[in-house]
LOVEXVEX-998497 format. One line per 10 residues: number of its first residue (from 1); for each residue x, y, z of N, C-alpha, C. Coordinates in steps of 0.05 Angstrom, whole numbers, padded with zeros to 5 digits. Example, Ala and Ser with C-alpha at 12.3 -4.5 7.8 and 13.67 -1.06 7.14 Angstrom:
# residues 2
1 = 00264,-00114,00156,00246,-00090,00156,00264,-00066,00156 ~ 00257,-00045,00142,00273,-00021,00143,00258,00001,00157
This chain:
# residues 322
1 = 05199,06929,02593,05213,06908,02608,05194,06884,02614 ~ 05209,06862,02617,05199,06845,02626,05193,06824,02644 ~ 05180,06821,02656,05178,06811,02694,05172,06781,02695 ~ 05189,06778,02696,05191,06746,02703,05183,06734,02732 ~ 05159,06729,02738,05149,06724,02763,05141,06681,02765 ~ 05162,06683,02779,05160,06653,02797,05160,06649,02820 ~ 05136,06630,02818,05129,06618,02842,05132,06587,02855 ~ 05136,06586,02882,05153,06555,02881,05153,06547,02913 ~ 05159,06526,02926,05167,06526,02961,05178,06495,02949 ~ 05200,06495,02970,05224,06476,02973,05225,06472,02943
11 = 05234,06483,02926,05241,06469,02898,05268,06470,02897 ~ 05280,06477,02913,05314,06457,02917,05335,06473,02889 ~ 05345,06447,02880,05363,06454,02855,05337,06456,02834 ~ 05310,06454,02828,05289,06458,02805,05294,06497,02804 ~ 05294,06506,02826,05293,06535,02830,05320,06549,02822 ~ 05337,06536,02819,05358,06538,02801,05355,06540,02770 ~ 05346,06508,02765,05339,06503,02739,05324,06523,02725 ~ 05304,06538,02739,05286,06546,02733,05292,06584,02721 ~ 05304,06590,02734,05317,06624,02736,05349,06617,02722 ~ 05366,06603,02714,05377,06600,02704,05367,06591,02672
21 = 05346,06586,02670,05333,06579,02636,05328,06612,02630 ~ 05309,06628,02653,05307,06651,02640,05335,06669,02639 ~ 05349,06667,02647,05371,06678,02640,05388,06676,02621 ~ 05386,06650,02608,05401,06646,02578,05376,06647,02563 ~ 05349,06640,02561,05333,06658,02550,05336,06693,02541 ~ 05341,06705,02566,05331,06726,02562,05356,06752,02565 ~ 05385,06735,02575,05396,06760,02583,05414,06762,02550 ~ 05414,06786,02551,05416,06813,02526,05415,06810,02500 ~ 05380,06797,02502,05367,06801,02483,05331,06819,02484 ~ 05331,06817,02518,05304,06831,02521,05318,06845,02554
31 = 05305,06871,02557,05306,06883,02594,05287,06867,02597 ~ 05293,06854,02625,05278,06842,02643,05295,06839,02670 ~ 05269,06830,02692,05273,06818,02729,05262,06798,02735 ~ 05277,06783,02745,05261,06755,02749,05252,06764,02786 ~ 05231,06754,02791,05216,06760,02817,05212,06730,02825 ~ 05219,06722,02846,05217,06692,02859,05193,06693,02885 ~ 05176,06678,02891,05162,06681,02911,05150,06665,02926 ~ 05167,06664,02948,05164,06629,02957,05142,06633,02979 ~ 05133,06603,02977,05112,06596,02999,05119,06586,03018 ~ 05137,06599,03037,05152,06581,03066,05163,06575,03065
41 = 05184,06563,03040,05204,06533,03038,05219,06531,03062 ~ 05217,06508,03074,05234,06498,03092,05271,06490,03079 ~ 05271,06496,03045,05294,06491,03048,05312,06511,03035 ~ 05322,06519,03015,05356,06538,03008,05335,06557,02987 ~ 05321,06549,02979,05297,06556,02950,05304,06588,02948 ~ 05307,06605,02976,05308,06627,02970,05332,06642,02970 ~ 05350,06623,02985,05383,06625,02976,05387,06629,02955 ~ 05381,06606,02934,05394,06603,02911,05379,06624,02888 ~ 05347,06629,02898,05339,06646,02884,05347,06678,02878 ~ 05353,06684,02910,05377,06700,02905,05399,06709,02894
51 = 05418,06684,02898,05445,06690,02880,05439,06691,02853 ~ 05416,06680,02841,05413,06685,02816,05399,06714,02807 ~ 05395,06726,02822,05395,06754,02816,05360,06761,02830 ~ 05350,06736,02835,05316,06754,02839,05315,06766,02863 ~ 05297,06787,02858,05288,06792,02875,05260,06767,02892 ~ 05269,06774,02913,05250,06752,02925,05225,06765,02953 ~ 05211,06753,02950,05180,06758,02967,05175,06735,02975 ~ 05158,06744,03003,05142,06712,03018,05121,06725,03035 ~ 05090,06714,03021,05068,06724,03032,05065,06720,03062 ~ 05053,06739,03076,05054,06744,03101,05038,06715,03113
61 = 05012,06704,03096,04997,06693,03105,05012,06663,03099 ~ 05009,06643,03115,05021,06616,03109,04999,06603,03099 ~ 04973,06596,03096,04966,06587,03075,04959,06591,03046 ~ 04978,06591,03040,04990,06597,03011,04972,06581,02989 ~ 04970,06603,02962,04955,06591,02940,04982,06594,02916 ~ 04976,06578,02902,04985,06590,02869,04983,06618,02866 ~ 04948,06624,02866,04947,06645,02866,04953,06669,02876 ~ 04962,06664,02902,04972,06683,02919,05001,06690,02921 ~ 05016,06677,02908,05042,06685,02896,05045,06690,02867 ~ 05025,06691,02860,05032,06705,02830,05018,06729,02828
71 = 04997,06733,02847,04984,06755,02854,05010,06779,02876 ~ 05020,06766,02890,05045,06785,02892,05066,06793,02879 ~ 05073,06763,02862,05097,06781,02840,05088,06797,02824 ~ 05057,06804,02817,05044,06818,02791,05044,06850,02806 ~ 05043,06855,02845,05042,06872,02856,05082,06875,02854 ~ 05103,06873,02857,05123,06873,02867,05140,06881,02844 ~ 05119,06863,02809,05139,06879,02781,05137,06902,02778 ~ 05160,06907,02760,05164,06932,02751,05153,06934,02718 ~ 05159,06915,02703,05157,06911,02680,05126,06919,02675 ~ 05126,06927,02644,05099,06925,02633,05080,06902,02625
81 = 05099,06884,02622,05100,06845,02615,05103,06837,02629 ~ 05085,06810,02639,05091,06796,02665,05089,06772,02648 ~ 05104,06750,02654,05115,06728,02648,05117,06713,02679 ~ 05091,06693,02681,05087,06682,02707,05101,06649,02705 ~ 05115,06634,02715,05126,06607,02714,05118,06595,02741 ~ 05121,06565,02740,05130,06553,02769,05137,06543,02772 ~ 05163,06543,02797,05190,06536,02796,05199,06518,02787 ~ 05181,06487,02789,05187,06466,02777,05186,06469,02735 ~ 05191,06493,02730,05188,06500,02702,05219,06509,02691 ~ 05230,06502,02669,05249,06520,02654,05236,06528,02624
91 = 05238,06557,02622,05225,06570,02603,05253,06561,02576 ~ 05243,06552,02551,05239,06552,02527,05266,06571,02513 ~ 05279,06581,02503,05298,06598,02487,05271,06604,02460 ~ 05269,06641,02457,05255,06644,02438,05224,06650,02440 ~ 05214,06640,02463,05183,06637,02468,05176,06668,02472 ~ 05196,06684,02492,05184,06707,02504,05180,06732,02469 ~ 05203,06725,02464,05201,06746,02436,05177,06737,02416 ~ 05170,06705,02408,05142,06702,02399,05125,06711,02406 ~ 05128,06718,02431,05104,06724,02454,05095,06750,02446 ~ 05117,06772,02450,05112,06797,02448,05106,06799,02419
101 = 05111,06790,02397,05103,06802,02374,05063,06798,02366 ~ 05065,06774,02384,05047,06757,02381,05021,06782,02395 ~ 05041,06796,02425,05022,06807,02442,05013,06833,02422 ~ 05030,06849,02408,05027,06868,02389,05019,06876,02372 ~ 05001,06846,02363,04974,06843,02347,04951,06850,02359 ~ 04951,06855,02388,04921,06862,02394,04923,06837,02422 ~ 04938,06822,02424,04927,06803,02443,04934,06805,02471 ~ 04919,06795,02496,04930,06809,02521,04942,06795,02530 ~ 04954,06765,02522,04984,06751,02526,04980,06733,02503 ~ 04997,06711,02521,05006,06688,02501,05025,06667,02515
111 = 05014,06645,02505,05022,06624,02511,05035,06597,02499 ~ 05050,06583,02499,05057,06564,02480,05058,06538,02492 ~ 05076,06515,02472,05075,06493,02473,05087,06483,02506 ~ 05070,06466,02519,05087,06466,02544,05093,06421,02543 ~ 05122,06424,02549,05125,06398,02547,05129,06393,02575 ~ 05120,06364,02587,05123,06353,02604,05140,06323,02611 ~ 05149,06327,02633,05161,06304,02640,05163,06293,02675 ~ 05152,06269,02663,05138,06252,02688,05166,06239,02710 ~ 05165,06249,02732,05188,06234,02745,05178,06226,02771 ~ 05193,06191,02776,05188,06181,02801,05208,06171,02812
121 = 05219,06173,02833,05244,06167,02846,05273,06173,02838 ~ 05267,06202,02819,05282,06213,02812,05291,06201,02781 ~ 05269,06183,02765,05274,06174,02748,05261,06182,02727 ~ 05260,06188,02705,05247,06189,02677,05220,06168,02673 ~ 05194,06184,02678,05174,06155,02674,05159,06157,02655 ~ 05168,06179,02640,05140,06185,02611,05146,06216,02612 ~ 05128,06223,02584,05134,06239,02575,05112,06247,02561 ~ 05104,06280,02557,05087,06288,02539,05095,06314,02522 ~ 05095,06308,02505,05115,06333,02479,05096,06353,02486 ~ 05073,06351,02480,05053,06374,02475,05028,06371,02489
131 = 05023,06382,02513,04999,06377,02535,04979,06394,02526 ~ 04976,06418,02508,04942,06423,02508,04952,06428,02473 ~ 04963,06407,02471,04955,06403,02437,04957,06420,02416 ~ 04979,06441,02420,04968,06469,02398,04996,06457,02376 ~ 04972,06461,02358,04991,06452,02327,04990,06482,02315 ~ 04973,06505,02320,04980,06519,02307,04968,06544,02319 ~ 04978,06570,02314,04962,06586,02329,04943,06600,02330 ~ 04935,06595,02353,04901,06599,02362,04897,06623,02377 ~ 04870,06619,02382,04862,06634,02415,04856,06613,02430 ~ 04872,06614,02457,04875,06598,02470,04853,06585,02486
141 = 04853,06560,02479,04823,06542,02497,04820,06544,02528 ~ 04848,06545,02531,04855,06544,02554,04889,06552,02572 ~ 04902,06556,02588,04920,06558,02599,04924,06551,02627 ~ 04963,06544,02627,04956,06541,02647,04975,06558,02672 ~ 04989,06543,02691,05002,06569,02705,05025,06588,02693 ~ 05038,06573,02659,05057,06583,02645,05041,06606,02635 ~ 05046,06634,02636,05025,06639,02621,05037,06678,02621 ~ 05046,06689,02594,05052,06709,02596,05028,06739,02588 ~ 05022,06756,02598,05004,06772,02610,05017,06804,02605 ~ 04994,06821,02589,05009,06847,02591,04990,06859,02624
151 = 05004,06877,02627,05006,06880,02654,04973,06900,02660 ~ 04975,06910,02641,04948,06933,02643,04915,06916,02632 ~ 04920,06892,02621,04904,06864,02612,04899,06859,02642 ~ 04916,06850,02655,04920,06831,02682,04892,06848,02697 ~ 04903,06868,02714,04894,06893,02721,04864,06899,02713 ~ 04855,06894,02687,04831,06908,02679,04818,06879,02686 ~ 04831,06859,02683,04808,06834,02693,04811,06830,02720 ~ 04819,06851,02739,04822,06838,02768,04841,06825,02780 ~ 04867,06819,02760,04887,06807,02769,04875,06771,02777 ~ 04899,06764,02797,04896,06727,02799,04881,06736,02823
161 = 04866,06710,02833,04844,06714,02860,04860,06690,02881 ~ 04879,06710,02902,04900,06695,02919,04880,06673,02928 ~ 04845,06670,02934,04838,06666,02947,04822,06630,02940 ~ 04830,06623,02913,04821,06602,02902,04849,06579,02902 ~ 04843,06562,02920,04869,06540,02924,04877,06529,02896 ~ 04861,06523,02878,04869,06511,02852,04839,06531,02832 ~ 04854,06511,02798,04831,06526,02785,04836,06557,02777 ~ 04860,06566,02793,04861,06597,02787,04863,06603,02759 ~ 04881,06592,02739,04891,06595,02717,04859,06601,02699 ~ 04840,06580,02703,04811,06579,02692,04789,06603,02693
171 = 04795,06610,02724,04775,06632,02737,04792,06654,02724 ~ 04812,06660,02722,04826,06688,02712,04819,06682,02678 ~ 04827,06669,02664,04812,06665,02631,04790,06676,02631 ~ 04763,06665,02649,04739,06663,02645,04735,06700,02649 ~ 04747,06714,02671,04751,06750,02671,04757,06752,02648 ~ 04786,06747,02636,04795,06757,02613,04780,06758,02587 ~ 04758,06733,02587,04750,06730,02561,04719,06755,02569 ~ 04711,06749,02591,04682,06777,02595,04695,06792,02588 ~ 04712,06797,02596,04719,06841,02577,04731,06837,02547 ~ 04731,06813,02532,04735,06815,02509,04768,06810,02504
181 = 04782,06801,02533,04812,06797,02525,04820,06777,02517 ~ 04838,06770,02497,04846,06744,02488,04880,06734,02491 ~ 04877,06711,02501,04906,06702,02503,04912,06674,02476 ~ 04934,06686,02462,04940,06672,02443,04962,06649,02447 ~ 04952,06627,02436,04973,06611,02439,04991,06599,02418 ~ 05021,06589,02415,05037,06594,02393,05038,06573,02390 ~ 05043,06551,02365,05053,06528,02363,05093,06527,02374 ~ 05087,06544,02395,05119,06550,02398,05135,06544,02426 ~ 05154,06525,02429,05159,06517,02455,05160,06538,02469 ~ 05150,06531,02501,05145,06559,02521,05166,06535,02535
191 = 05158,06523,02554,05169,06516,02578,05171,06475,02571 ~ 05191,06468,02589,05191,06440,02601,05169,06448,02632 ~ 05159,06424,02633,05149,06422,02667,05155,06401,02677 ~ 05168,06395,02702,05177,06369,02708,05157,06357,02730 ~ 05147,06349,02731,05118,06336,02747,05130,06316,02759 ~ 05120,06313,02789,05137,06300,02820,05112,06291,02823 ~ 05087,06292,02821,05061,06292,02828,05057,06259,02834 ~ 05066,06236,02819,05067,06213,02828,05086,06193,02851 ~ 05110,06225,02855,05115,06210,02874,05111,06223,02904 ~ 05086,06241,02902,05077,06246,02930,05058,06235,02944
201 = 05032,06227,02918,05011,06212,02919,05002,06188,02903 ~ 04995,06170,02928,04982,06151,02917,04959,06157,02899 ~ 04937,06126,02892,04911,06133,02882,04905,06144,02891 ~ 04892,06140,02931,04874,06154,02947,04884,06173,02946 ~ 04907,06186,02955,04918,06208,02949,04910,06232,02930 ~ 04911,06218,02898,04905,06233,02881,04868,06235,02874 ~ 04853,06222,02885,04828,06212,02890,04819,06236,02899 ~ 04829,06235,02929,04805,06242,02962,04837,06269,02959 ~ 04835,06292,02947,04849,06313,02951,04832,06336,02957 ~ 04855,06361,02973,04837,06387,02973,04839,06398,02946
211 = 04853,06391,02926,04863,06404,02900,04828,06403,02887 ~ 04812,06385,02892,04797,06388,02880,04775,06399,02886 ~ 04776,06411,02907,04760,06435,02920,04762,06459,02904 ~ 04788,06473,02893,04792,06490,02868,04769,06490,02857 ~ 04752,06473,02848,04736,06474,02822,04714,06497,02829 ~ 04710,06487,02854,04681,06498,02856,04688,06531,02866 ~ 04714,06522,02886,04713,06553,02889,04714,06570,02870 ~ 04726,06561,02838,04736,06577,02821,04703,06578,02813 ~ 04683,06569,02812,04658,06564,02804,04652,06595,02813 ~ 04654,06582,02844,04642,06606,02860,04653,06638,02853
221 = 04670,06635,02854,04682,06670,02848,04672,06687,02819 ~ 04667,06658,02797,04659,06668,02773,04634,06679,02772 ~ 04613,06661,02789,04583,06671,02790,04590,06699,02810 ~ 04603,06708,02815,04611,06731,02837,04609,06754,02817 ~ 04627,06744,02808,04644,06769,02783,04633,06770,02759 ~ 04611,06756,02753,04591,06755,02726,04603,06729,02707 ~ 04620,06723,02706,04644,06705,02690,04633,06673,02690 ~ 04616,06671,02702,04607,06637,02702,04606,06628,02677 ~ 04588,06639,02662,04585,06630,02625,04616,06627,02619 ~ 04627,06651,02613,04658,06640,02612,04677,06616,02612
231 = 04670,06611,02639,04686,06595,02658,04671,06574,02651 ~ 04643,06557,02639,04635,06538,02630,04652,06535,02599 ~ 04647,06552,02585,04666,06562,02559,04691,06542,02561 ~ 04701,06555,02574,04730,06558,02574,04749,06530,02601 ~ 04736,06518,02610,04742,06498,02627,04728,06479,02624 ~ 04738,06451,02625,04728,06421,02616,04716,06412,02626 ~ 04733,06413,02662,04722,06399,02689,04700,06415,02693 ~ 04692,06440,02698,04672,06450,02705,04654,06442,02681 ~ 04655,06448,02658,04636,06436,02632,04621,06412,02642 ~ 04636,06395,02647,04632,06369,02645,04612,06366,02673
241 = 04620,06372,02694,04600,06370,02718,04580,06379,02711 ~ 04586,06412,02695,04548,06423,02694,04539,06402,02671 ~ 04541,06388,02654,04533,06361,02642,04532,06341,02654 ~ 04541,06339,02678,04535,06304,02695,04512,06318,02724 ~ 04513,06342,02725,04494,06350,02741,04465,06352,02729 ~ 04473,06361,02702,04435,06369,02681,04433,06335,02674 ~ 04441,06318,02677,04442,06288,02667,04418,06277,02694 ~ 04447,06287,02717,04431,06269,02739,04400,06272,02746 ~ 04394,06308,02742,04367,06316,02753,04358,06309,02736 ~ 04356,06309,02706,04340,06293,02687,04337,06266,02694
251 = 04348,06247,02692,04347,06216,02709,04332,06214,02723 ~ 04336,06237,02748,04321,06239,02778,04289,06241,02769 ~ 04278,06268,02752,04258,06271,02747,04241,06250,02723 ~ 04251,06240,02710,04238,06217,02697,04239,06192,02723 ~ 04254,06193,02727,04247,06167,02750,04218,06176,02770 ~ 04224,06203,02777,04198,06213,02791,04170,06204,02780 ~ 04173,06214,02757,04152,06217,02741,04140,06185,02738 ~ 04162,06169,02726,04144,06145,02725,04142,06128,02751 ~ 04153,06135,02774,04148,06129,02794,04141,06095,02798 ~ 04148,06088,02820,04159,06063,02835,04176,06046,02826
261 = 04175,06021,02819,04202,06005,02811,04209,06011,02787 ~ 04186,06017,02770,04187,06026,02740,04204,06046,02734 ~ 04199,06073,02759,04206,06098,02761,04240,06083,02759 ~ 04251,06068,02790,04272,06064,02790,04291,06059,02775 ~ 04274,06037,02747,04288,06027,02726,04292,06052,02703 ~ 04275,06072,02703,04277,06077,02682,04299,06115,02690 ~ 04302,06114,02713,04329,06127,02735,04353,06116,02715 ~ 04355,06085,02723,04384,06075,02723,04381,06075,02691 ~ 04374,06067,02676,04370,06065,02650,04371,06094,02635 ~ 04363,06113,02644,04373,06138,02635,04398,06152,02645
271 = 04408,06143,02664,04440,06153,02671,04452,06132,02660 ~ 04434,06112,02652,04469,06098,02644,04473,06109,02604 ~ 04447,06121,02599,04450,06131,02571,04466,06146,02569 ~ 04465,06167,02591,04479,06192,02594,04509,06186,02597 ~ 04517,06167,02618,04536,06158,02622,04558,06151,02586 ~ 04536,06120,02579,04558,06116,02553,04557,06137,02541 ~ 04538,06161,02533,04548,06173,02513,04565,06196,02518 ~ 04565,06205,02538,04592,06225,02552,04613,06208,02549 ~ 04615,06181,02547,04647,06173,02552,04653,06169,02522 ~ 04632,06160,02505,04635,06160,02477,04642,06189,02465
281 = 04635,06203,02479,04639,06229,02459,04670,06237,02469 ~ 04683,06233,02494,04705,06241,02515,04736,06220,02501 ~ 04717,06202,02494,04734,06181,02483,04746,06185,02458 ~ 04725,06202,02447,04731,06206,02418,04752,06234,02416 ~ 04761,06246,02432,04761,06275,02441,04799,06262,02455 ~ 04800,06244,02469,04823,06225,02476,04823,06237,02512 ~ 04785,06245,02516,04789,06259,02549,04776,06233,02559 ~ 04784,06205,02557,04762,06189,02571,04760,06189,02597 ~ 04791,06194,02612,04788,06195,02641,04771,06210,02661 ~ 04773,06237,02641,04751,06259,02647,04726,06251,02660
291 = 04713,06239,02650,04686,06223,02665,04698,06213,02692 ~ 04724,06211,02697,04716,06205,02733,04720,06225,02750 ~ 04730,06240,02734,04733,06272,02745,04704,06284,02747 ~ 04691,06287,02730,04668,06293,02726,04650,06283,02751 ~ 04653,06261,02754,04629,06242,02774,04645,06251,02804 ~ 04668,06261,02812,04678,06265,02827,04667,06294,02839 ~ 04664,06306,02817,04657,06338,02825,04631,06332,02826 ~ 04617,06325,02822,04591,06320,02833,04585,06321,02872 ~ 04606,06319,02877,04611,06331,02910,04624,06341,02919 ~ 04654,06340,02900,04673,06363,02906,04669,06393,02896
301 = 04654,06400,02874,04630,06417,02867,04628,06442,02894 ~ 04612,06431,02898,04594,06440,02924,04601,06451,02946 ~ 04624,06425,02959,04647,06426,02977,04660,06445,02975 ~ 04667,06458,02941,04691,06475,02937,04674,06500,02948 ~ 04659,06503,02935,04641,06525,02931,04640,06532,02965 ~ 04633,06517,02981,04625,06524,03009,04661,06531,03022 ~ 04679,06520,03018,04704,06520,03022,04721,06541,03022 ~ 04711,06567,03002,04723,06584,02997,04732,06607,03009 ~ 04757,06616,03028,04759,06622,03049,04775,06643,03043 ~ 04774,06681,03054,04796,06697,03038,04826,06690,03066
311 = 04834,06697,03044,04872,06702,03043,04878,06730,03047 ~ 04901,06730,03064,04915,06762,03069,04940,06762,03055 ~ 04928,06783,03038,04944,06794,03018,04970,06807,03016 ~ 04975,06813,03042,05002,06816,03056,05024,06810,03051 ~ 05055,06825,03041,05089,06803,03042,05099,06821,03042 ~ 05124,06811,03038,05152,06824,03047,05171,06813,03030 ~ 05188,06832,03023,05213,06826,03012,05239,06809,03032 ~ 05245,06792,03018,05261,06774,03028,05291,06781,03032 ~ 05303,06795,03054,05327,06804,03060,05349,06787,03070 ~ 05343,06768,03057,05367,06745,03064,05395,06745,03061
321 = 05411,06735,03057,05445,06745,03038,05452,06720,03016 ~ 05449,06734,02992,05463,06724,02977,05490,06707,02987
């Protein structure tokens, strides 16, 4: 069987959208339960998740992660297959059966093409067919919260870590890939995602966030669990900092070395080498923006890392009325 675990708070009529895709997906062509697991919603989210057949959960603790509701639907399935979404997602017709044949080769999930679509004021603002680029199938570079999982895989890497606000999807890869597990990805539509993200936050907004505290915590848990190499591997943003961090102390120490104004010039003159040729190589790659992300974690880094605070693992089944 197969366990359809979503996670979501106030997603309204999306939480509809969302459990009604797996249902003409999936009903009687595969056994499966869709598991809904909300983070507080102040609004119907778990009404409607209801009438559509899920079973529903809501962690005891109110500061809620990603991780910590997919870490309870993974405790709450029944299935041997966990198939994790979020709410703002409708899964694909076809993806889950690629999935499994795909898993049956040896692989401990699988993932596919995820398309996106940008909305602001309830309007259509752009669009991206194919967000991590898979033309054909791989082992996956990366994933993200779409992401289907055999259940005894999950388990042997430790499961999701409730305890990292963002980043989770990265830190759980970076487990998976130490014990040798691989998640495959299909040139094959998995999901739409409908992204609201511009119309919550401004620049500063999207700038000066706690989202980007994630990084480090996810840093942090990896050097915990042995998984750091990994997690450099297998994640961009963290890549890229430990390259604007080995840049800066290089800079720092030639400036030392030649010391006084000379020292200073020859500081700025070697970060700015470092600088063009990270954006030249990022550029070429189509990650140019990446470099402000990069220069950003240079303190959100640190921050995350010190930030990282545990979560009670604690919920309950949601006894509402249909």
């Amino acid at each position: 069987m197969v366990s359809v675990i979503v996670i979501g708070k106030d997603e309204g009529e999306g939480i509809s959208r969302c459990l009604q895709s797996v249902r003409a997906a999936l009903e009687g062509a595969l056994p499966y339960e869709m598991i809904y697991v909300d983070s507080h919603s102040r609004d119907d989210s778990l009404t409607r998740a209801q009438a559509l057949g899920a079973r529903c959960f809501v962690p005891a603790d109110a500061r809620t992660t990603p991780a910590l509701g997919r870490w309870v639907g993974m405790q709450a399935a029944l299935g041997e297959t966990l198939l994790f979404l979020d709410g703002d997602m409708t899964l694909s017709p076809g993806f889950v059966q690629a999935g499994l044949a795909a898993m049956d080769r040896g692989y401990a999930g699988a993932c596919g093409i995820r398309r996106d679509v940008y909305v602001k004021d309830g309007r259509v603002v752009g669009e991206c067919e194919n967000y991590f680029g898979c033309r054909a199938a791989r082992t996956a570079p990366e994933f993200g919260g779409a992401v289907m999982l055999q259940r005894d895989a999950l388990l042997e890497a430790g499961g999701w870590n409730p305890d990292v606000e963002t980043c989770e999807e990265a830190e759980l890869h970076a487990r998976l890939r130490r014990r040798g597990l691989s998640v495959v990805e299909l040139p094959v539509p998995m999901i739409t995602h409908t992204d609201r993200v511009r119309d919550a936050r401004g620049f500063f907004g999207t700038v000066f966030t706690r989202r980007r505290l994630g990084q480090g915590q996810a840093l942090r848990c990896a050097l915990r669990a042995g998984s750091a190499g990994q997690l450099l591997l297998c994640d961009r943003p963290t890549r890229l900092w430990a390259l604007q961090a080995l840049c800066l102390i290089a800079s720092v120490l030639l400036g030392l070395l030649v010391g006084g104004l000379a020292g200073l010039a020859a500081f700025a003159a070697a970060e700015a080498l470092c600088q063009a040729a990270m954006l030249l190589a990022l550029r070429r790659q189509g990650h140019a923006r990446s470099l402000v992300s990069a220069w950003l974690l240079l303190v959100y880094m640190p921050a995350g890392m010190a930030s990282l605070q545990k979560r009670g693992t604690g919920f309950a089944q949601w006894e509402g009325t249909a």
